[in-house]
mmCIF file of the N, C-alpha and C atoms, coordinates in Angstrom:
data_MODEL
# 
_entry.id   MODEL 
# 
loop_
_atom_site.group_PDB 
_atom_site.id 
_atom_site.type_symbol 
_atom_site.label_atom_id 
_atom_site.label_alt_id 
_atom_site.label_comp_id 
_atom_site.label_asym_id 
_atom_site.label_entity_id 
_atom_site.label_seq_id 
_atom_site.pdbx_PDB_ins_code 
_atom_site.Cartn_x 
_atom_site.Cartn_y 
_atom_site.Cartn_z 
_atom_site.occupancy 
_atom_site.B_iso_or_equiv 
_atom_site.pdbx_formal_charge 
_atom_site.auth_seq_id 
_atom_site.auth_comp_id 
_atom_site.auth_asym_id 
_atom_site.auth_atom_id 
_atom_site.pdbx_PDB_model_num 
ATOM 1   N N  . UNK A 1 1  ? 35.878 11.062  59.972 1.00 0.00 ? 1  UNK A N  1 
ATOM 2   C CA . UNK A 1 1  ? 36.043 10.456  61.262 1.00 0.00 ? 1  UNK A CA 1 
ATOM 3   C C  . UNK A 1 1  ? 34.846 9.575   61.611 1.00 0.00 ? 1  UNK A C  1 
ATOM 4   N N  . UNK A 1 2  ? 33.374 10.054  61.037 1.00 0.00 ? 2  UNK A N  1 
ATOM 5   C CA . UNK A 1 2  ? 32.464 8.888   61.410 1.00 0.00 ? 2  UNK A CA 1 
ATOM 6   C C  . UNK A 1 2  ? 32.527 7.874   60.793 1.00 0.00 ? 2  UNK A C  1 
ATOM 7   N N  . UNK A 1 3  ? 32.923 7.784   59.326 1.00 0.00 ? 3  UNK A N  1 
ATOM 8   C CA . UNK A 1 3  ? 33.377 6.699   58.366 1.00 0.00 ? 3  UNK A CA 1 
ATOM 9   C C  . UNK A 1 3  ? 33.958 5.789   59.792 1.00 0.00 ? 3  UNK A C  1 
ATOM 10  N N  . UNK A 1 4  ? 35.498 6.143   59.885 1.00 0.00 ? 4  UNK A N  1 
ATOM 11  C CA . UNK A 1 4  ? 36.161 5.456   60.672 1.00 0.00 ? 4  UNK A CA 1 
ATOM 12  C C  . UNK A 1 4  ? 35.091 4.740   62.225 1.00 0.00 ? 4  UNK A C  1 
ATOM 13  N N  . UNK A 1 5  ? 35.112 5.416   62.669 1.00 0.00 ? 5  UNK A N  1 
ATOM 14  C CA . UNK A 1 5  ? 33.664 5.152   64.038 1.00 0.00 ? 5  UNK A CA 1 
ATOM 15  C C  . UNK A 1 5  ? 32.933 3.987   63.787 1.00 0.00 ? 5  UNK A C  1 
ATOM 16  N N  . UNK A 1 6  ? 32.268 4.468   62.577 1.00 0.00 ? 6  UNK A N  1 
ATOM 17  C CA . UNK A 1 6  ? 31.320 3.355   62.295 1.00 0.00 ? 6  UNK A CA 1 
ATOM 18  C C  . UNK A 1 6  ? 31.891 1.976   61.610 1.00 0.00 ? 6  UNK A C  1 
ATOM 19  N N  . UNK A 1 7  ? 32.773 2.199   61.072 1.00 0.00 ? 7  UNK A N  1 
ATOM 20  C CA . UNK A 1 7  ? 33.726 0.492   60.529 1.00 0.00 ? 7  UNK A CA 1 
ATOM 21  C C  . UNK A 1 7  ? 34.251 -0.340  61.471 1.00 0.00 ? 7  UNK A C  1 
ATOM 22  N N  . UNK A 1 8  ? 34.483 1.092   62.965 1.00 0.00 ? 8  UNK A N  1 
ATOM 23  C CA . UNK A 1 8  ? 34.903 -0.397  64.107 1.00 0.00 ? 8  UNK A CA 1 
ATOM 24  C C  . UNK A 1 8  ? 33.431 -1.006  65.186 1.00 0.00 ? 8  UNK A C  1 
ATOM 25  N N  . UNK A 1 9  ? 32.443 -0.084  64.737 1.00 0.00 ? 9  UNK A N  1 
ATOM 26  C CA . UNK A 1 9  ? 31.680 -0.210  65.219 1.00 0.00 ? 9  UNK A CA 1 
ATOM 27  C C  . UNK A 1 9  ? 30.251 -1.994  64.627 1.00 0.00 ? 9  UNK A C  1 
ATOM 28  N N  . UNK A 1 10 ? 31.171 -1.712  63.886 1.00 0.00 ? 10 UNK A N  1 
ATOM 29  C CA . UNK A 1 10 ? 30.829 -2.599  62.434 1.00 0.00 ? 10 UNK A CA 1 
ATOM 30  C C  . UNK A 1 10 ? 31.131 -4.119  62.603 1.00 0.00 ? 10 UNK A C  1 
ATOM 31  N N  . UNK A 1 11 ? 30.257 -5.330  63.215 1.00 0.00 ? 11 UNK A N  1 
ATOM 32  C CA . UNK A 1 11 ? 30.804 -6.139  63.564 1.00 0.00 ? 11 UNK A CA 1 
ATOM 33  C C  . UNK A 1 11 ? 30.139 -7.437  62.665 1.00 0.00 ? 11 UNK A C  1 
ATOM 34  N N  . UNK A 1 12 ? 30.135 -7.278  61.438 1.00 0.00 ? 12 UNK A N  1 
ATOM 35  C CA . UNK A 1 12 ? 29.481 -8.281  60.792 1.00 0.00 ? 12 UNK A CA 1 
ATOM 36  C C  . UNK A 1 12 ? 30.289 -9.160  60.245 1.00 0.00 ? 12 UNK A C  1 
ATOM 37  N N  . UNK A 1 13 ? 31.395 -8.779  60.080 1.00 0.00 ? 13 UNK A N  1 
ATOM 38  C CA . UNK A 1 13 ? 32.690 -9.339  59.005 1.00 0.00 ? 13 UNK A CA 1 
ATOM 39  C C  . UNK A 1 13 ? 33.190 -10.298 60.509 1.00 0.00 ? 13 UNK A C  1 
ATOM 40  N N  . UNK A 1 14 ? 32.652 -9.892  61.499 1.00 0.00 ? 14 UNK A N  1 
ATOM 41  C CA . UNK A 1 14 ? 34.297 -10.760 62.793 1.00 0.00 ? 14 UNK A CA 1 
ATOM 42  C C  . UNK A 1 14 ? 33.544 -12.323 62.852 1.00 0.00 ? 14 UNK A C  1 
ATOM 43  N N  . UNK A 1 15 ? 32.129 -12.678 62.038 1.00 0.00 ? 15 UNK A N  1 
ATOM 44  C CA . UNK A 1 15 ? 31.433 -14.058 62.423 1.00 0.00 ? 15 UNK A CA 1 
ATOM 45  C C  . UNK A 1 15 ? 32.328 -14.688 61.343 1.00 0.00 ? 15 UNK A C  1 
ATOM 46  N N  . UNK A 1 16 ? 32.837 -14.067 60.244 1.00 0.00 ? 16 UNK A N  1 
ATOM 47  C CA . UNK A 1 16 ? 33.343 -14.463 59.008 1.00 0.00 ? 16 UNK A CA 1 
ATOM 48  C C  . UNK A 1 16 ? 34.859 -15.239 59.368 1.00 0.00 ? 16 UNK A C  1 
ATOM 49  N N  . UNK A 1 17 ? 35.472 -13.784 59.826 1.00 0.00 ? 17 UNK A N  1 
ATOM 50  C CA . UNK A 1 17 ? 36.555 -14.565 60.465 1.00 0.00 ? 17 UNK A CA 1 
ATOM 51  C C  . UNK A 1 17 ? 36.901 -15.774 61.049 1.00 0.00 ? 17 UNK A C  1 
ATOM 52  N N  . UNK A 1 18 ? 36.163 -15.769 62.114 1.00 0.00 ? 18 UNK A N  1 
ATOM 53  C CA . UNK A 1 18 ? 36.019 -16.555 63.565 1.00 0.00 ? 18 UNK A CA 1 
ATOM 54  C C  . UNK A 1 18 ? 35.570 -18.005 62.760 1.00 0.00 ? 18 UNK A C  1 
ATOM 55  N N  . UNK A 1 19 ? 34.552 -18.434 61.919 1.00 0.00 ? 19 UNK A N  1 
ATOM 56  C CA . UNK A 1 19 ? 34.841 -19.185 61.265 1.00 0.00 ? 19 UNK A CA 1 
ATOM 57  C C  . UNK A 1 19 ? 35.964 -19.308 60.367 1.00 0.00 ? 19 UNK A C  1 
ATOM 58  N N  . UNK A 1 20 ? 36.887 -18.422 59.677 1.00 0.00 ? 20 UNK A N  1 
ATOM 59  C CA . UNK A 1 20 ? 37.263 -19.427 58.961 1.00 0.00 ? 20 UNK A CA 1 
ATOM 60  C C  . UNK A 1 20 ? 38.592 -19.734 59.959 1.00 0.00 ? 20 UNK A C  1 
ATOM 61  N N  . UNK A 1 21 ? 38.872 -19.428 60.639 1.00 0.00 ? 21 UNK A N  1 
ATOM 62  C CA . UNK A 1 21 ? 39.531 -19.196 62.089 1.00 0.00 ? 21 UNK A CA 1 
ATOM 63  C C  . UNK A 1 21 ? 39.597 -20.785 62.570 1.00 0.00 ? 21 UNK A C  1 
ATOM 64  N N  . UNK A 1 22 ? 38.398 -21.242 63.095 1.00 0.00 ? 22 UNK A N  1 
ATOM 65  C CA . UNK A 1 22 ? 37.869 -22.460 63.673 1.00 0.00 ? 22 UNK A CA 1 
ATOM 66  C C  . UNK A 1 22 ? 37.913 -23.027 61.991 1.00 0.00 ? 22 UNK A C  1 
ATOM 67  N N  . UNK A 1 23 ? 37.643 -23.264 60.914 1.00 0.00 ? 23 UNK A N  1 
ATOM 68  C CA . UNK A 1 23 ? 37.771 -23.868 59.875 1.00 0.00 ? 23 UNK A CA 1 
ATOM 69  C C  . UNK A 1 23 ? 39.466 -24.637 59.623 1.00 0.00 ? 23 UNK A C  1 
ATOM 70  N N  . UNK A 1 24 ? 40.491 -23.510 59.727 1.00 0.00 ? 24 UNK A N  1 
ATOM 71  C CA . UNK A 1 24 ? 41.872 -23.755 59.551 1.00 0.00 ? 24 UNK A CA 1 
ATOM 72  C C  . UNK A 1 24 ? 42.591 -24.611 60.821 1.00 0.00 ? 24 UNK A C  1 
ATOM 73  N N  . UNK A 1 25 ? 41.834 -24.330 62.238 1.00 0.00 ? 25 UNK A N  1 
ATOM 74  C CA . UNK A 1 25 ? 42.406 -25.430 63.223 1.00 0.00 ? 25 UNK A CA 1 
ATOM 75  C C  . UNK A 1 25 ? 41.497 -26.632 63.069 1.00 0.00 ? 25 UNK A C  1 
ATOM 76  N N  . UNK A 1 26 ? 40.172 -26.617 62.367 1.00 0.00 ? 26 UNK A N  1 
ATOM 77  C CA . UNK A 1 26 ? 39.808 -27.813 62.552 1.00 0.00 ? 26 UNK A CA 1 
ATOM 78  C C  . UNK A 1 26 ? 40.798 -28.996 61.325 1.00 0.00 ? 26 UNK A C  1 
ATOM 79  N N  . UNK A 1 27 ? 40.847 -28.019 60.295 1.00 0.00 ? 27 UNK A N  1 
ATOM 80  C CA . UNK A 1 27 ? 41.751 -28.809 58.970 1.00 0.00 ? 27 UNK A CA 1 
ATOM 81  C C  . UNK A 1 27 ? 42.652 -28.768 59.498 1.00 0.00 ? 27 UNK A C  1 
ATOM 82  N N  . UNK A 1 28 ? 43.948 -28.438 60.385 1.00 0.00 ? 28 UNK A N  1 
ATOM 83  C CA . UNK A 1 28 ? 45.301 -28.367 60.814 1.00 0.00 ? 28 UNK A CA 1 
ATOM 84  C C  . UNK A 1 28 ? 45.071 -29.937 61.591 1.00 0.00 ? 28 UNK A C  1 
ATOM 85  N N  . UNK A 1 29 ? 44.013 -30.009 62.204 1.00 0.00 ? 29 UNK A N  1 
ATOM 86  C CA . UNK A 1 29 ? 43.788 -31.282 63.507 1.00 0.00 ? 29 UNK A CA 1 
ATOM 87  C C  . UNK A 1 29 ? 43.377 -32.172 63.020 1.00 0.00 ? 29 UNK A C  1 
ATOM 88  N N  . UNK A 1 30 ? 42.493 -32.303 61.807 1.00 0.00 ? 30 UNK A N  1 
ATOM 89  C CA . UNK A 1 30 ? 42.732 -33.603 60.898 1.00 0.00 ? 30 UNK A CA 1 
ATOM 90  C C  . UNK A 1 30 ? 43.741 -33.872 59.446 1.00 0.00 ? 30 UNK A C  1 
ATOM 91  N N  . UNK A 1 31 ? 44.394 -33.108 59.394 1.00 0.00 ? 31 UNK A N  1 
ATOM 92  C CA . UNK A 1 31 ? 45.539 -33.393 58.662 1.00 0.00 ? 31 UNK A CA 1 
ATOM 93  C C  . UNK A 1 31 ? 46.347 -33.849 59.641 1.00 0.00 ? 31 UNK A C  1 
ATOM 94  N N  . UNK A 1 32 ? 47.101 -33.429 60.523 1.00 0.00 ? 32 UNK A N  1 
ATOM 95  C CA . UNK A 1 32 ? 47.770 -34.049 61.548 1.00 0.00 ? 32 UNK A CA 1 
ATOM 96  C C  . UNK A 1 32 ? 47.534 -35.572 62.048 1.00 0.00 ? 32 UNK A C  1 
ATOM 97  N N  . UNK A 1 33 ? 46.146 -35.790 62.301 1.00 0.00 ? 33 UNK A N  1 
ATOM 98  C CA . UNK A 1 33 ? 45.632 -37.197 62.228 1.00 0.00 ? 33 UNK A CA 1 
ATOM 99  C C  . UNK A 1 33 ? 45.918 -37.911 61.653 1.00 0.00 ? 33 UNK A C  1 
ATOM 100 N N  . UNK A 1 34 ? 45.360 -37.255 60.192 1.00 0.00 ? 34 UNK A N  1 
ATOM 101 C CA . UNK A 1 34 ? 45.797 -38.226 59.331 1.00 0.00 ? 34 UNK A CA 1 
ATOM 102 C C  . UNK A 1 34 ? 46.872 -39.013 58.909 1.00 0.00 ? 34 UNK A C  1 
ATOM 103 N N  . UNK A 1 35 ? 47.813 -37.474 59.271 1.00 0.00 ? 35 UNK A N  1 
ATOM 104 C CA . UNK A 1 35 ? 49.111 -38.258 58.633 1.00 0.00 ? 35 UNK A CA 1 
ATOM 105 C C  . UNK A 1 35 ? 50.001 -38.995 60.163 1.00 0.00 ? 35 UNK A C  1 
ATOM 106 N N  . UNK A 1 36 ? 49.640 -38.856 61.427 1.00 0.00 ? 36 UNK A N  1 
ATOM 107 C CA . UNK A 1 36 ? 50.059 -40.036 62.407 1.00 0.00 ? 36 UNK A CA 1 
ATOM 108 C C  . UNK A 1 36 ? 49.358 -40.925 61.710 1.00 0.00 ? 36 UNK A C  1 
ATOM 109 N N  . UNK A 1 37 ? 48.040 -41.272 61.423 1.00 0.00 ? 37 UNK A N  1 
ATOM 110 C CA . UNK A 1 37 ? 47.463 -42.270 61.297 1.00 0.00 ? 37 UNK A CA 1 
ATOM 111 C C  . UNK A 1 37 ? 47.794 -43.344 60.208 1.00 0.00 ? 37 UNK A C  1 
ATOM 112 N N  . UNK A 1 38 ? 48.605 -42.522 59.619 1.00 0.00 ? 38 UNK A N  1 
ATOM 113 C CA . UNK A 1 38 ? 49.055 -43.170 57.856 1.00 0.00 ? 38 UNK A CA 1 
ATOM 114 C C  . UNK A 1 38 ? 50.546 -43.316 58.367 1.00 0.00 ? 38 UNK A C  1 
ATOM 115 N N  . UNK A 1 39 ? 51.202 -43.168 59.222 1.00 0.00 ? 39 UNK A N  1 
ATOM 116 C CA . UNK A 1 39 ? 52.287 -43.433 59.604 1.00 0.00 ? 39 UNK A CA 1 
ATOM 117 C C  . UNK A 1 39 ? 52.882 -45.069 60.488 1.00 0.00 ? 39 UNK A C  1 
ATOM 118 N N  . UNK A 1 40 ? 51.795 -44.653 61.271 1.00 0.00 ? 40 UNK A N  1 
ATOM 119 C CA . UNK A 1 40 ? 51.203 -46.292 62.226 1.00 0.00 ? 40 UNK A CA 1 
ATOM 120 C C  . UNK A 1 40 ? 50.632 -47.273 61.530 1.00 0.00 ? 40 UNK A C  1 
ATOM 121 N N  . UNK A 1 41 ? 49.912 -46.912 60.183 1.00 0.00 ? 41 UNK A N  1 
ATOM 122 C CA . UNK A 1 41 ? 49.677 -47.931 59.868 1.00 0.00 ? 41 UNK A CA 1 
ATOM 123 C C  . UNK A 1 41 ? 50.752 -48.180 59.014 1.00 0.00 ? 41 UNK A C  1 
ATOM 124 N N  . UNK A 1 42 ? 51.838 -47.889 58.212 1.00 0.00 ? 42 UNK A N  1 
ATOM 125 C CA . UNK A 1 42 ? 52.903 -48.040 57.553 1.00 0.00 ? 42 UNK A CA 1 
ATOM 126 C C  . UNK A 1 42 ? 53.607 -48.441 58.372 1.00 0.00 ? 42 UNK A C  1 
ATOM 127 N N  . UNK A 1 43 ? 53.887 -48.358 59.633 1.00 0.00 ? 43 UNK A N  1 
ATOM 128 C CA . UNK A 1 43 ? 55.068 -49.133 60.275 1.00 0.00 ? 43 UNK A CA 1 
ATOM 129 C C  . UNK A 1 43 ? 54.123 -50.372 60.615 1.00 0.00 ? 43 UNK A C  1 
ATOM 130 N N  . UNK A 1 44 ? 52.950 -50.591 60.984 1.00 0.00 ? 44 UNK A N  1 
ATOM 131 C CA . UNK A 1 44 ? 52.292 -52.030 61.145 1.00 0.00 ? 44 UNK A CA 1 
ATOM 132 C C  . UNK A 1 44 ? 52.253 -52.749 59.663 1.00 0.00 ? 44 UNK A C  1 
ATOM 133 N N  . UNK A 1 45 ? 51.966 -52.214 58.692 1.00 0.00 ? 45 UNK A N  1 
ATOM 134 C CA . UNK A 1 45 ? 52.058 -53.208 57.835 1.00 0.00 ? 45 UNK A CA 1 
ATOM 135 C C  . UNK A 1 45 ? 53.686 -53.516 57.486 1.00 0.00 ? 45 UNK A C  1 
ATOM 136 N N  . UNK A 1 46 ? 54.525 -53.173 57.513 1.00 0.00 ? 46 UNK A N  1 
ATOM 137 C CA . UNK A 1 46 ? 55.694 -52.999 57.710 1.00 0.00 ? 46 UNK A CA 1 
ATOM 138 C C  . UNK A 1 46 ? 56.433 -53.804 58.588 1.00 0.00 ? 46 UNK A C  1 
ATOM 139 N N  . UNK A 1 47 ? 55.754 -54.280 59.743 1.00 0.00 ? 47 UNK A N  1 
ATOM 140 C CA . UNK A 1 47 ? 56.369 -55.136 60.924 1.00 0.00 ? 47 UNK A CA 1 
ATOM 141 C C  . UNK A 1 47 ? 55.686 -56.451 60.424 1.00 0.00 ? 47 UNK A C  1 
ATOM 142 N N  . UNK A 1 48 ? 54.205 -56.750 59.638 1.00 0.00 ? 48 UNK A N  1 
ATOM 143 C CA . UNK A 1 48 ? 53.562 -57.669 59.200 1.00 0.00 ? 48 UNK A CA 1 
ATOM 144 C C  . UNK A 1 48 ? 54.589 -58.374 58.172 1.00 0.00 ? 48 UNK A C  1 
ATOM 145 N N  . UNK A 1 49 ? 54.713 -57.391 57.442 1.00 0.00 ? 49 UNK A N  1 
ATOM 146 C CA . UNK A 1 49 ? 55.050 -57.936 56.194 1.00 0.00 ? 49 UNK A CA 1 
ATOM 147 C C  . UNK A 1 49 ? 56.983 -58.419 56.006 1.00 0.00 ? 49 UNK A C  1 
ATOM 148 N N  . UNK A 1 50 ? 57.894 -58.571 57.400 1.00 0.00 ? 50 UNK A N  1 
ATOM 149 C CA . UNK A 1 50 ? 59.262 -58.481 57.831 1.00 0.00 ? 50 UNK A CA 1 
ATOM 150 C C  . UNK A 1 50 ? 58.565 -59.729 58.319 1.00 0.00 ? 50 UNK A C  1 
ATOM 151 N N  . UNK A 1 51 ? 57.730 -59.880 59.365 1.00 0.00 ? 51 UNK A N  1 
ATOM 152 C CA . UNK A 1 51 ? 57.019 -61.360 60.082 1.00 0.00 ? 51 UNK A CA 1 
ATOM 153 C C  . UNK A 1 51 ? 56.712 -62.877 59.417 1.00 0.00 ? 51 UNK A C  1 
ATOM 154 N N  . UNK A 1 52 ? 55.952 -62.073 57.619 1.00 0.00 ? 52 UNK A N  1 
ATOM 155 C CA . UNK A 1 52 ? 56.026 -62.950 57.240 1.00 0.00 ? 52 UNK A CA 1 
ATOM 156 C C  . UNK A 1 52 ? 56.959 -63.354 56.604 1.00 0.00 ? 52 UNK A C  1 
ATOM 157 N N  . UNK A 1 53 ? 57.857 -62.310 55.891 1.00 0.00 ? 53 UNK A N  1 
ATOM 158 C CA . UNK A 1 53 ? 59.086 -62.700 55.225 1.00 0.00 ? 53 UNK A CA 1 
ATOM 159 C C  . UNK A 1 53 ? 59.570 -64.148 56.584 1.00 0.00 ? 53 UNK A C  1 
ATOM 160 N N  . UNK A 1 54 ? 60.219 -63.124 57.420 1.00 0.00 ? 54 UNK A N  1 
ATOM 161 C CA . UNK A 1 54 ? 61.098 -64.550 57.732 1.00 0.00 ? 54 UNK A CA 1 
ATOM 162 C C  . UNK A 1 54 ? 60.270 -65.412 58.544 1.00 0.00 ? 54 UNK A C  1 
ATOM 163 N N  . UNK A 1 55 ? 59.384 -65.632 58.838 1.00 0.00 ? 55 UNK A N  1 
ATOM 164 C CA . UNK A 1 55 ? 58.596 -66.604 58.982 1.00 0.00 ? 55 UNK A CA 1 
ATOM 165 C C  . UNK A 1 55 ? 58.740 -68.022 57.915 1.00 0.00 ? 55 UNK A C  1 
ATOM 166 N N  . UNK A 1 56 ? 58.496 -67.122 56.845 1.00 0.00 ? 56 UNK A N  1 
ATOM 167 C CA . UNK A 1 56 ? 58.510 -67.824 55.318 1.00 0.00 ? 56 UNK A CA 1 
ATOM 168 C C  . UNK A 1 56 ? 60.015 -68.708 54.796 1.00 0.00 ? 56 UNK A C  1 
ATOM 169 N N  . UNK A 1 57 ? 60.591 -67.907 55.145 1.00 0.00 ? 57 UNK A N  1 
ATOM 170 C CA . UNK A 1 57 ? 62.267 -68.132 54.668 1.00 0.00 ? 57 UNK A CA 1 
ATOM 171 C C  . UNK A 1 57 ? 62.480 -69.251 55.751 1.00 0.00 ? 57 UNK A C  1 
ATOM 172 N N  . UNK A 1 58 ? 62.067 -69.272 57.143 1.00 0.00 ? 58 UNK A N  1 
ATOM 173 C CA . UNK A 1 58 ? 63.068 -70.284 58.302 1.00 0.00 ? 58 UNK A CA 1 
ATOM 174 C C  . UNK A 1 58 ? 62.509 -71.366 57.718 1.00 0.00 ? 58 UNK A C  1 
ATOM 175 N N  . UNK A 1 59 ? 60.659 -71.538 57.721 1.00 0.00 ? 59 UNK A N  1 
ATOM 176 C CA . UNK A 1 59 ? 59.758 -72.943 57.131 1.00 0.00 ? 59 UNK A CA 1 
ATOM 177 C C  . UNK A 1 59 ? 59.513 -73.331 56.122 1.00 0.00 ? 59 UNK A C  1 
ATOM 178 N N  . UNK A 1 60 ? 60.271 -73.166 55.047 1.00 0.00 ? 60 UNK A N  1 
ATOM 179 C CA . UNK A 1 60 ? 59.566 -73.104 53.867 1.00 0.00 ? 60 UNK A CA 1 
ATOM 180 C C  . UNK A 1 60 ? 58.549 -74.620 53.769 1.00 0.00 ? 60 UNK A C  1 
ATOM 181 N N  . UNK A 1 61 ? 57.317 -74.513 53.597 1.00 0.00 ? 61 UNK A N  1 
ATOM 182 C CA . UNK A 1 61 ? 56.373 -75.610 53.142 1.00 0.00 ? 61 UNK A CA 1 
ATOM 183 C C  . UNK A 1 61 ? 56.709 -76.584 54.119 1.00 0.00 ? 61 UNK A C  1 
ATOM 184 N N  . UNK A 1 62 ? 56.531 -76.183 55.236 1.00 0.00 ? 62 UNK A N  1 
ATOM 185 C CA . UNK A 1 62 ? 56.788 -77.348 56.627 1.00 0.00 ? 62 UNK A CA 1 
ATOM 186 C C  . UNK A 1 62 ? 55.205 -77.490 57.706 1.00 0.00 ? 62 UNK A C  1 
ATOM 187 N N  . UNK A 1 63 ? 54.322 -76.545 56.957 1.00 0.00 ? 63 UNK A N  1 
ATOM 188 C CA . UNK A 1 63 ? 53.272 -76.680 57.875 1.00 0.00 ? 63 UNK A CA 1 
ATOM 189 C C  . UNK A 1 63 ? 53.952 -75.372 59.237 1.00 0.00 ? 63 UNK A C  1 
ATOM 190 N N  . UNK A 1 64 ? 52.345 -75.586 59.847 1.00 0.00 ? 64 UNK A N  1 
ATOM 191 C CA . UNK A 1 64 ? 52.169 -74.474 61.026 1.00 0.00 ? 64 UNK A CA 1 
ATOM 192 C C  . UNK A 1 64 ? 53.364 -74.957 61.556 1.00 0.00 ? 64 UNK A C  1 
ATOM 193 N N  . UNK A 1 65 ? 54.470 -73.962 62.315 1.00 0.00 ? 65 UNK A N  1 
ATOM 194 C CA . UNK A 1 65 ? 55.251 -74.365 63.383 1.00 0.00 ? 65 UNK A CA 1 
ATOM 195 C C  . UNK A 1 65 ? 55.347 -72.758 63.835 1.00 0.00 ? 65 UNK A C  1 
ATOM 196 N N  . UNK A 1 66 ? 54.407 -72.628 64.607 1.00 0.00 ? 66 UNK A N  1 
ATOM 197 C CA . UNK A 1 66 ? 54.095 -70.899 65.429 1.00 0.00 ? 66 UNK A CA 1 
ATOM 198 C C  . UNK A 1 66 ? 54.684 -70.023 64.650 1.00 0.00 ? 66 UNK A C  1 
ATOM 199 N N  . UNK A 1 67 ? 54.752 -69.524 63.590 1.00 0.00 ? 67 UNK A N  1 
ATOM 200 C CA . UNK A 1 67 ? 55.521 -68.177 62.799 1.00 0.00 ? 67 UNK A CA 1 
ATOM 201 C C  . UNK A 1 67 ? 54.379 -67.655 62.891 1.00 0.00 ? 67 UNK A C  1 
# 
């Protein structure tokens, strides 16, 4: 029974935790980032690259005319 007593009494292992605790939400909150961030930029290059298509296709070799 003191075995038991003294293991909850025992608080060296809970700093261990508690980091890796704060470790797994900090990696959950930049993976999440990341991948909005890799998403937005795939639909912007994506809206770029539709802009220049038909930009390209209406003028072909006509000079600036606002595309």
């Amino acid at each position: 029974m003191k075995t038991f007593i003294n293991l909850m009494k025992d608080e060296s292992g809970a700093s261990a935790a508690e980091y890796a605790l704060i470790l797994a939400i900090v990696g959950a909150g930049i993976a999440l980032a990341a991948y909005t961030l890799g998403q937005n930029i795939s639909n912007a290059m994506g809206a770029v690259g539709t802009k220049i298509g038909t930009c390209t296709a209406a003028t072909p070799s006509t000079g600036p005319s606002g595309c």
